[in-house]
Backbone bond lengths (Angstrom), bond angles and torsions (degrees), N, CA, C in turn:
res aa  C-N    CA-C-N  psi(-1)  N-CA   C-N-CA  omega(-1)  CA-C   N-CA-C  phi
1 X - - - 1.446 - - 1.529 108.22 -
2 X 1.326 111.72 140.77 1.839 116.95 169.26 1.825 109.35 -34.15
3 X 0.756 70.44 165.65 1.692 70.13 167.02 1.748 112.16 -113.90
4 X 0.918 111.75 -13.78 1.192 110.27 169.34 1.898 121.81 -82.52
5 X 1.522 107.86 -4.60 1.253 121.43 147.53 1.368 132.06 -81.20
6 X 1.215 123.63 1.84 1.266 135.36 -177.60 1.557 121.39 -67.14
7 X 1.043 122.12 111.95 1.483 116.51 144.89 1.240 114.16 20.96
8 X 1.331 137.73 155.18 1.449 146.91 129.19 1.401 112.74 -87.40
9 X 1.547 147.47 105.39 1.379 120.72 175.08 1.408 133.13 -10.32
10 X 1.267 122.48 -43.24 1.642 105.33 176.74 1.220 110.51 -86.98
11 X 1.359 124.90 -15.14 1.834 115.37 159.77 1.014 119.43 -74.15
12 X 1.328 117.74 -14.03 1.947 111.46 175.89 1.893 100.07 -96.41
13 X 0.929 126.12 -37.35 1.509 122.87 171.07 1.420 116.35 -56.82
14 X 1.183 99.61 -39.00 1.664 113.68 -177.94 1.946 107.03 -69.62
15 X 1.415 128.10 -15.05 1.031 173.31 -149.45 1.994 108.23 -101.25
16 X 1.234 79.75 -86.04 1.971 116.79 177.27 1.989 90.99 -62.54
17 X 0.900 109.69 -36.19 1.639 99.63 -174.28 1.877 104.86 -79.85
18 X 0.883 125.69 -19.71 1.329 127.30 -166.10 1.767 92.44 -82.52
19 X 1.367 129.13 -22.96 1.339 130.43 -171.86 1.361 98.83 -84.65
20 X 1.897 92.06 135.25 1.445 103.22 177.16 1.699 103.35 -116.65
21 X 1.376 105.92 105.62 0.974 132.58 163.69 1.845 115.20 -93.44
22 X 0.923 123.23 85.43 1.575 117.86 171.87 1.119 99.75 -108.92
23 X 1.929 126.62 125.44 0.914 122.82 164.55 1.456 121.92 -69.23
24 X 1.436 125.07 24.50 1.838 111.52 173.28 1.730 105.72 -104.71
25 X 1.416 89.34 -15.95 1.631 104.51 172.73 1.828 127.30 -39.17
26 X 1.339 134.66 71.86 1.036 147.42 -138.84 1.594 101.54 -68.34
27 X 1.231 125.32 -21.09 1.855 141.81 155.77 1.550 93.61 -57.56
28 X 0.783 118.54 -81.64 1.583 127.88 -153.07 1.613 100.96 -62.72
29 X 1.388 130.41 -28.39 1.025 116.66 173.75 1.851 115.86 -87.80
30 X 1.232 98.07 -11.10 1.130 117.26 -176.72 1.703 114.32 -71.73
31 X 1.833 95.93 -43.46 1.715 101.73 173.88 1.674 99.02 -89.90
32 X 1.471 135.99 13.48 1.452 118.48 146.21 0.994 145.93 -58.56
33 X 1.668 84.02 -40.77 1.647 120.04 -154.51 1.613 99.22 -59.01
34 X 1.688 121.17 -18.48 1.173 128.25 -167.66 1.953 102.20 -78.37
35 X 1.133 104.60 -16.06 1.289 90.15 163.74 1.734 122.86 -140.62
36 X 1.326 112.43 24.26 1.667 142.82 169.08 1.551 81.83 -82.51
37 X 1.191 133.85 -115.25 1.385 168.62 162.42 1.944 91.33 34.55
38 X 1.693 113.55 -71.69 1.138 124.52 170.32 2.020 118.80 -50.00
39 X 1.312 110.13 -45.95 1.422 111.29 -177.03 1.617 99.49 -75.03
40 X 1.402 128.47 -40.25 1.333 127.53 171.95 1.615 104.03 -28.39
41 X 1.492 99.76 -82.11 1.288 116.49 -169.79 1.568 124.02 -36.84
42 X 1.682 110.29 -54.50 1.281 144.08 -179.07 1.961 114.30 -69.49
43 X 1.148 115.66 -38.57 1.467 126.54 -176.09 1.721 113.19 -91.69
44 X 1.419 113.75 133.13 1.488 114.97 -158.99 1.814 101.69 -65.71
45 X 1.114 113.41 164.55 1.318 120.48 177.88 1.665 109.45 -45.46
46 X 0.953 137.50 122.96 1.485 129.13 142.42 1.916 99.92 96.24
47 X 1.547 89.87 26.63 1.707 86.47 -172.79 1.215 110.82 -103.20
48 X 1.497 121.06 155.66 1.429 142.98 -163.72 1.079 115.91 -86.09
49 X 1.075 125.58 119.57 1.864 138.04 -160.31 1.801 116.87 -101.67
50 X 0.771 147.97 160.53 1.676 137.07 110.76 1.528 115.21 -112.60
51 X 1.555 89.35 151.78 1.271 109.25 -172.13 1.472 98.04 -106.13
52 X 1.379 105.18 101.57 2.179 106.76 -175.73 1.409 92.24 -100.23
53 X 1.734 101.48 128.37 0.870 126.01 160.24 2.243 107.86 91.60
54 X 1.159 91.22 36.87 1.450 107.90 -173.41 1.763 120.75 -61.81
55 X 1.078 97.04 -17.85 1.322 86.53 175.45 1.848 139.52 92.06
56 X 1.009 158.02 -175.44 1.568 158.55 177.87 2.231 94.77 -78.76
57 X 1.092 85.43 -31.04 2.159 91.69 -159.76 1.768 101.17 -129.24
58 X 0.955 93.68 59.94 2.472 86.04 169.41 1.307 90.53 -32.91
59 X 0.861 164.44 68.25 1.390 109.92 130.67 0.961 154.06 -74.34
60 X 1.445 133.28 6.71 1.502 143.04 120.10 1.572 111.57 -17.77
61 X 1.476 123.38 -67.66 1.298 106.38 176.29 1.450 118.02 -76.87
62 X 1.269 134.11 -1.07 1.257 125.33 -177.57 1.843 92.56 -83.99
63 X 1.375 130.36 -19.11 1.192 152.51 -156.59 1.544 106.46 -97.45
64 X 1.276 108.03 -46.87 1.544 100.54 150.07 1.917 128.84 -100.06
65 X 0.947 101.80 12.31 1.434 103.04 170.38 1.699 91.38 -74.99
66 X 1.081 126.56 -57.10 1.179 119.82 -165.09 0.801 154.92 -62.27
67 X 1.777 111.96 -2.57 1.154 170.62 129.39 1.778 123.10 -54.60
68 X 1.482 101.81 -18.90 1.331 107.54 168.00 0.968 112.75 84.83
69 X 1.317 104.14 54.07 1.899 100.76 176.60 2.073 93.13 -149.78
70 X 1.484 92.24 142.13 1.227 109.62 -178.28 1.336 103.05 -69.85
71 X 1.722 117.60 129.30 1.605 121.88 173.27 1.794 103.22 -114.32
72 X 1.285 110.75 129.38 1.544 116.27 146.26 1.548 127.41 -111.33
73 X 1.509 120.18 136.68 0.662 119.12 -154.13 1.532 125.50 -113.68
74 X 1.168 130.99 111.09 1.510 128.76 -179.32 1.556 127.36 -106.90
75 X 1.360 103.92 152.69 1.783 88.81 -176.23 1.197 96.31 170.39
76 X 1.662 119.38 103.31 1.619 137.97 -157.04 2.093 112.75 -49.19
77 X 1.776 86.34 -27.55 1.545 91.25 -172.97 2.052 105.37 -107.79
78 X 1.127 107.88 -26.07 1.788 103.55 -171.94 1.371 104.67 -110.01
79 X 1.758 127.17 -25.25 1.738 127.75 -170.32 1.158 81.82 -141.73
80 X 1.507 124.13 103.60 1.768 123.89 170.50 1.274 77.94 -109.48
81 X 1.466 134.91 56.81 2.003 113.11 141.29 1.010 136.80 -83.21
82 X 1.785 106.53 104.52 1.630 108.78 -174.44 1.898 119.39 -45.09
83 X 1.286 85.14 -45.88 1.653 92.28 175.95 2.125 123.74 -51.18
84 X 1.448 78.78 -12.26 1.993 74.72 169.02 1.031 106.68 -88.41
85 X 1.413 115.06 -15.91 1.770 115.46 -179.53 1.063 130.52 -91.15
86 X 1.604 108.75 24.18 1.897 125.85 -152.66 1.746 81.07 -138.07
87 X 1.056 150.05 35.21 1.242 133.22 -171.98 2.007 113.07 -160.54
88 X 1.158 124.46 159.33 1.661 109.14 169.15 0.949 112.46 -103.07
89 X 1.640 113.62 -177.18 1.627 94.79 -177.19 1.757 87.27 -163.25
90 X 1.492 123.11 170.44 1.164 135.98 -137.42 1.921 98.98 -99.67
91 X 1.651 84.60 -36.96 1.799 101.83 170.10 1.589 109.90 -172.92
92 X 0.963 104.31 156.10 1.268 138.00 -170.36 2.079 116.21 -118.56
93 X 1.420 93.21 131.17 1.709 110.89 -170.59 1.278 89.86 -106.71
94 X 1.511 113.39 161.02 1.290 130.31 162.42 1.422 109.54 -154.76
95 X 1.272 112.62 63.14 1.411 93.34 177.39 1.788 140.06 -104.79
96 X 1.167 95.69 131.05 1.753 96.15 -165.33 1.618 106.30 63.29
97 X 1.906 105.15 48.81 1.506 109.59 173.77 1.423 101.11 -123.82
98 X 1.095 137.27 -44.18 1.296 129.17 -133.63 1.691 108.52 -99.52
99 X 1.776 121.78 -19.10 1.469 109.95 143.83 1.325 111.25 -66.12
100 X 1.036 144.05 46.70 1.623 157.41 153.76 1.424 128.68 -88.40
101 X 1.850 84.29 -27.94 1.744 95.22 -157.86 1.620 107.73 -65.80
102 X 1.303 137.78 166.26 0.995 143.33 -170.55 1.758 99.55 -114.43
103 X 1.775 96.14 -48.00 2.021 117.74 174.32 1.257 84.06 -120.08
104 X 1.514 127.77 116.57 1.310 128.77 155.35 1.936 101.13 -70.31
105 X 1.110 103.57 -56.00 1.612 108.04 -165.83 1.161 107.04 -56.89
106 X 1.443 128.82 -2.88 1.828 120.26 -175.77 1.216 96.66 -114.08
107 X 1.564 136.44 -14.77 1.664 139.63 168.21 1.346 103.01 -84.60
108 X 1.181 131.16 -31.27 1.597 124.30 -173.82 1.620 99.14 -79.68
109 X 1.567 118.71 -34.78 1.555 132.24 -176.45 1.722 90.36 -60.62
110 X 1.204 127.85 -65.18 1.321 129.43 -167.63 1.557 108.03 -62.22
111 X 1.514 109.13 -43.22 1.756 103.71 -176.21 1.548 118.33 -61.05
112 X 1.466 106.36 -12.47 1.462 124.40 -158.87 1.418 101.95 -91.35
113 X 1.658 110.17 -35.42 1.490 113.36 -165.21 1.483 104.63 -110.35
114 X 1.983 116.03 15.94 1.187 111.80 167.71 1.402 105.51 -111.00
115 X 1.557 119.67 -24.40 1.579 113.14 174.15 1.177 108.39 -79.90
116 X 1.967 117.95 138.95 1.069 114.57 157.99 1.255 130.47 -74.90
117 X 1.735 111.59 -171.32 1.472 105.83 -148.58 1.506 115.11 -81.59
118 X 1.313 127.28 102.73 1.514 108.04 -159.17 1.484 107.59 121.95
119 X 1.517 115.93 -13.86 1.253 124.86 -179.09 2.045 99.27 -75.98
120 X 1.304 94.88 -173.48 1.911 124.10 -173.12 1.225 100.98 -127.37
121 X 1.143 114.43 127.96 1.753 139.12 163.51 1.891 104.47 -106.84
122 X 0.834 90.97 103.86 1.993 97.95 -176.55 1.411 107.24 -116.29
123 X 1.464 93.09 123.55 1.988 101.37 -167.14 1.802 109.54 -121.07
124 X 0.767 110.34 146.03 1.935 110.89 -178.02 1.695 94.31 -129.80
125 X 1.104 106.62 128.44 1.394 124.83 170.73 1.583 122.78 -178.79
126 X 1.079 116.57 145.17 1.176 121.77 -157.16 1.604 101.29 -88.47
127 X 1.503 114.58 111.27 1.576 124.68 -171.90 1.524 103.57 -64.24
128 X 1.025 97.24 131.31 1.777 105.65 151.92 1.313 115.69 -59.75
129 X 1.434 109.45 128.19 1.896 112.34 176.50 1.407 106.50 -136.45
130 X 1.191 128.12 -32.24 1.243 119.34 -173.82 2.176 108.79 -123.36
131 X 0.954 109.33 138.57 1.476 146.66 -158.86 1.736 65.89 -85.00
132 X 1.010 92.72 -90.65 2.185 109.25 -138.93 1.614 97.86 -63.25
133 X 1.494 129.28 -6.06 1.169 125.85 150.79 0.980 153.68 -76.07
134 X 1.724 102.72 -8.58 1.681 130.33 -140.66 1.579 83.05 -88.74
135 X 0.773 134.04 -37.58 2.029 127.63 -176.55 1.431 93.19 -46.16
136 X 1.334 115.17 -56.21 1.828 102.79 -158.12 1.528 110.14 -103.69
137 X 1.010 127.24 26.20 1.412 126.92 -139.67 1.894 79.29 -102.11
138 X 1.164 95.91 130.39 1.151 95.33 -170.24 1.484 120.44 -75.12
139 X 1.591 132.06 -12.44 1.188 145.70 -157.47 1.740 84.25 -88.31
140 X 1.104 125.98 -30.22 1.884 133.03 -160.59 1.708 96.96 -86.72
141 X 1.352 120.35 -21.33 1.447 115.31 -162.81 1.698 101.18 -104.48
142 X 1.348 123.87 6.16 1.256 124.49 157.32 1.635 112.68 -72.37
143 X 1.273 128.00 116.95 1.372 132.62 -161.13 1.900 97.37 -81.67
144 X 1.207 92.57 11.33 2.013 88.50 -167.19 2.230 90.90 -100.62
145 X 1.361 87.81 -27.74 1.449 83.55 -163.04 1.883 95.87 -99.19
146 X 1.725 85.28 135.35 1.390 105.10 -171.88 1.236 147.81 -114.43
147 X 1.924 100.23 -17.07 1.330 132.21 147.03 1.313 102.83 -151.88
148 X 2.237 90.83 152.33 1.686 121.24 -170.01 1.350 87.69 -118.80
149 X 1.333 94.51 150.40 1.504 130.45 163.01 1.448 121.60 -85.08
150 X 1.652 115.25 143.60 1.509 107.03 164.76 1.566 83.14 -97.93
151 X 1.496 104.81 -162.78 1.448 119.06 170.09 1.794 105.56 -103.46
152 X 1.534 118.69 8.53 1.423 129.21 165.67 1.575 107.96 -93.60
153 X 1.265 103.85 -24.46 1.545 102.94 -169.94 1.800 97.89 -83.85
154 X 1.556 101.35 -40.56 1.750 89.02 -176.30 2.008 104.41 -66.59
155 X 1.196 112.79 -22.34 1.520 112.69 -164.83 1.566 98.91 -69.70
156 X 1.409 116.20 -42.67 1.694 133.54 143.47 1.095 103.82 -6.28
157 X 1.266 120.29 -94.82 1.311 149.25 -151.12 1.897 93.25 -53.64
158 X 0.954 95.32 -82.35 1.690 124.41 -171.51 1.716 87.12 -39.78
159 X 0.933 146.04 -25.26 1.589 144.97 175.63 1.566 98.32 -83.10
160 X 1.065 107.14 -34.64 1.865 105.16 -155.09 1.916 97.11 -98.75
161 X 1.374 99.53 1.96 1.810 91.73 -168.29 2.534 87.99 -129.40
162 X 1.172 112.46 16.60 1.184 116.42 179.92 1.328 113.93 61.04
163 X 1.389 111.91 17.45 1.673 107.47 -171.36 1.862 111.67 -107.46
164 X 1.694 114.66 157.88 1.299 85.16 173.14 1.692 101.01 -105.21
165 X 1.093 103.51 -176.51 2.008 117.84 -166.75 1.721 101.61 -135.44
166 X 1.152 97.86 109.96 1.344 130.42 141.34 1.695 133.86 -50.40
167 X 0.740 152.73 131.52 1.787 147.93 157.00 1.365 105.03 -122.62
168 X 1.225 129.19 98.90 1.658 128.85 -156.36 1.716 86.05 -110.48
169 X 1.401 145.55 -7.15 1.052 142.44 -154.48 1.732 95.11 -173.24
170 X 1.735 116.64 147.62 1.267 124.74 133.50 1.409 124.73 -43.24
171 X 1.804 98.45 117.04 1.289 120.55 -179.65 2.034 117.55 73.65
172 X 1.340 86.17 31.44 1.773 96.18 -167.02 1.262 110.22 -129.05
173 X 1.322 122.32 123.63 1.294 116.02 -172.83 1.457 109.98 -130.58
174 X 1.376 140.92 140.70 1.564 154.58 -142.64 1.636 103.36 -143.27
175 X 1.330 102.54 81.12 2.081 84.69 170.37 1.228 87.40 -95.88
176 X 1.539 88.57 170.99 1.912 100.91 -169.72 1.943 91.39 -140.94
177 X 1.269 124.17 105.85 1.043 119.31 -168.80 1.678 100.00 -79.89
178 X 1.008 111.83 145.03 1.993 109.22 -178.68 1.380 105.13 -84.13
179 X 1.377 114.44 169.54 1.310 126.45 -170.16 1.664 104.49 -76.26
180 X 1.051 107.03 -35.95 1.390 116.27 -159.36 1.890 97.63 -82.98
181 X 1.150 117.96 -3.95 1.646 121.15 -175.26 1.567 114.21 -50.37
C-alpha cells in the first residue's frame, strides 16, 4: 500500500483493539497450532522464543509455554519491551504480523540479527495467489495491512537474508537461519 494510505498509529490501534484474540479460545489456538506444531518439532528442547508482534492475548506463547519453552514477548502497541530487543533467541513467531510492516526489509534485518545462528523465524500470513482476485480479496481490505506475500517473494527473501524456507502448512512460512550465518 502507498504510504500515504497508511494508518496513523491511533487509527491502526484503534483497529488492532477490535481483534479478539483470547488465548483460551480453542479456534484460535487451533488456527496457531499451524505454526506451534512446526516450531515444536523444529526448536531445541527448552528453547527461548519471542513472540514479535504478540499482540493484547499471546496465546501462541501461552501455547508454547506449555510445552516448555521460554516465550518473550514484543509488540510496538501491547509489549513495547525494548529489553526483548537487546537479547537472541532460539526462534522467533510472527504471526498475523508481517502485512503490518511499514519497512519489511529493516524488521526482517532486525529478526535476522535477533535469531541465533541455527535458530527459526516462523511467519503466518495469508499468501497472495490470485492476481484477478486481489481487488476483493478480503485479507487486502483490512486498512492495517500494507504488504502481501507470494510464497516466491518469501523464497526471495529467504535467498536475500542467507536463510533456508520451509512452508510446512498453507500460509506458513519456516526460515531456518544456518549455523554458519
Amino acid at each position: 500500500m502507498a504510504p500515504e494510505h497508511w494508518l496513523d498509529r491511533d487509527a491502526e490501534k484503534q483497529i488492532y483493539d477490535l481483534h479478539d484474540n483470547n488465548p483460551d479460545d480453542s479456534g484460535y489456538q487451533r488456527f496457531l497450532s499451524k505454526l506451534v506444531d512446526p516450531i515444536l518439532t523444529r526448536a531445541p528442547d527448552e528453547a527461548h522464543g519471542l513472540d514479535f508482534g504478540c499482540g493484547p492475548g499471546p496465546a501462541l506463547a501461552k501455547m508454547l509455554a506449555a510445552k516448555g519453552m521460554e516465550v518473550s514477548l514484543y509488540d510496538p502497541f501491547y509489549a513495547p519491551n525494548p529489553e526483548t530487543l537487546a537479547r537472541r533467541y532460539d526462534f522467533i513467531t510472527c504471526t498475523e504480523v508481517i502485512e503490518h510492516l511499514h519497512n519489511p526489509h529493516q524488521v526482517f534485518q532486525q529478526l535476522d540479527a535477533l535469531l541465533k545462528p541455527g535458530g527459526w523465524l516462523g511467519v503466518m500470513t495469508c499468501f497472495q495467489t490470485d492476481d484477478a482476485r486481489f481487488a476483493n480479496w478480503h485479507y487486502r481490505r483490512d486498512p492495517t495491512h500494507v504488504v502481501f506475500y507470494r510464497e516466491t517473494t518469501l523464497q526471495w527473501l529467504a535467498r536475500a537474508m542467507g536463510w533456508e524456507l520451509e512452508v510446512p502448512a498453507k500460509d506458513v512460512a519456516l526460515f531456518h537461519k544456518p549455523l554458519t550465518h
